[in-house]
C-alpha positions in Angstrom: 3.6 26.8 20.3 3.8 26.5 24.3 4.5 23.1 25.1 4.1 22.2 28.7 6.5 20.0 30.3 5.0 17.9 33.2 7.0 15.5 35.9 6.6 11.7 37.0 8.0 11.0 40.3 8.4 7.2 41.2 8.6 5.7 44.6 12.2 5.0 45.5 13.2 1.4 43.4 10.1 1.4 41.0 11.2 0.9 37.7 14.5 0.9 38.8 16.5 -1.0 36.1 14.6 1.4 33.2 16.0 3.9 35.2 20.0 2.9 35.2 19.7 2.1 31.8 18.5 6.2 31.3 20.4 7.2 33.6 23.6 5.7 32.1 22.9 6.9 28.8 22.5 10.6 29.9 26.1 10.0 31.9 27.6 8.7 28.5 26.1 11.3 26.2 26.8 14.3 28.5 30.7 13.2 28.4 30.4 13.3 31.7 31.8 9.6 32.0 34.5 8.4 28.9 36.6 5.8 30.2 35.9 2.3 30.2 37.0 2.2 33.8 34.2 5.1 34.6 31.2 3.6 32.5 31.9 0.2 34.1 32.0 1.4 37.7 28.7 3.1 37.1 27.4 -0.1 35.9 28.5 -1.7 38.6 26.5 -3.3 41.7 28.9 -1.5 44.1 27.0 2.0 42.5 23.7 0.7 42.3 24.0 -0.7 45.7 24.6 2.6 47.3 21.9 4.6 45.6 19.1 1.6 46.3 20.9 2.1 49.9 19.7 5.9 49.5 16.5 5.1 48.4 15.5 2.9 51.3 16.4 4.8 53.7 14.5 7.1 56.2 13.9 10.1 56.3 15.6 12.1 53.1 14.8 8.9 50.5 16.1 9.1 47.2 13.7 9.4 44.6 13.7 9.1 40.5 12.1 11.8 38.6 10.8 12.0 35.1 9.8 15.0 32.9 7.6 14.8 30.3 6.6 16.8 27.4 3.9 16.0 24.7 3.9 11.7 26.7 7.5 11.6 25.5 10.4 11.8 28.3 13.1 14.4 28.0 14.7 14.2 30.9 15.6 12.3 34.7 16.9 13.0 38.0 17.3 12.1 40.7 15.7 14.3 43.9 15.9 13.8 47.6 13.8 16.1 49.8 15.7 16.8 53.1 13.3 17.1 56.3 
């Protein structure tokens, strides 16, 4: 059966908390963060600050990027477009 996978893409800092909270998981699961030290640094306001820095700022915002298969989500990332 072909399932087609289709993308979201939100303007920077829409439905920003659902995506730290995805986001974070994905970092978690992936082992790509273990320590306590590392999961609560990317919790953190300092991180969050930086990329909500990134995604205000023009040109080359950062954006938040969804994709979808069948309405459920199987993926994020994040995608800035250099000019």
């Amino acid at each position: 059966m072909d399932h087609e996978t289709k993308h979201m893409l939100y303007e920077p800092g829409e439905r920003i908390d659902e995506y730290w909270n995805i986001q974070f998981q994905y970092l978690v699961d992936d082992g790509m963060i273990t320590t306590e030290e590392e999961k609560a640094y990317f919790q953190s306001s300092e991180y969050r600050d930086v990329l909500k820095g990134h995604m205000s700022r023009t040109p080359d915002k950062l954006h938040m990027i969804y994709f979808v298969r069948e309405g459920i989500r199987i993926g994020a990332r994040m995608l800035s477009c250099a000019h």
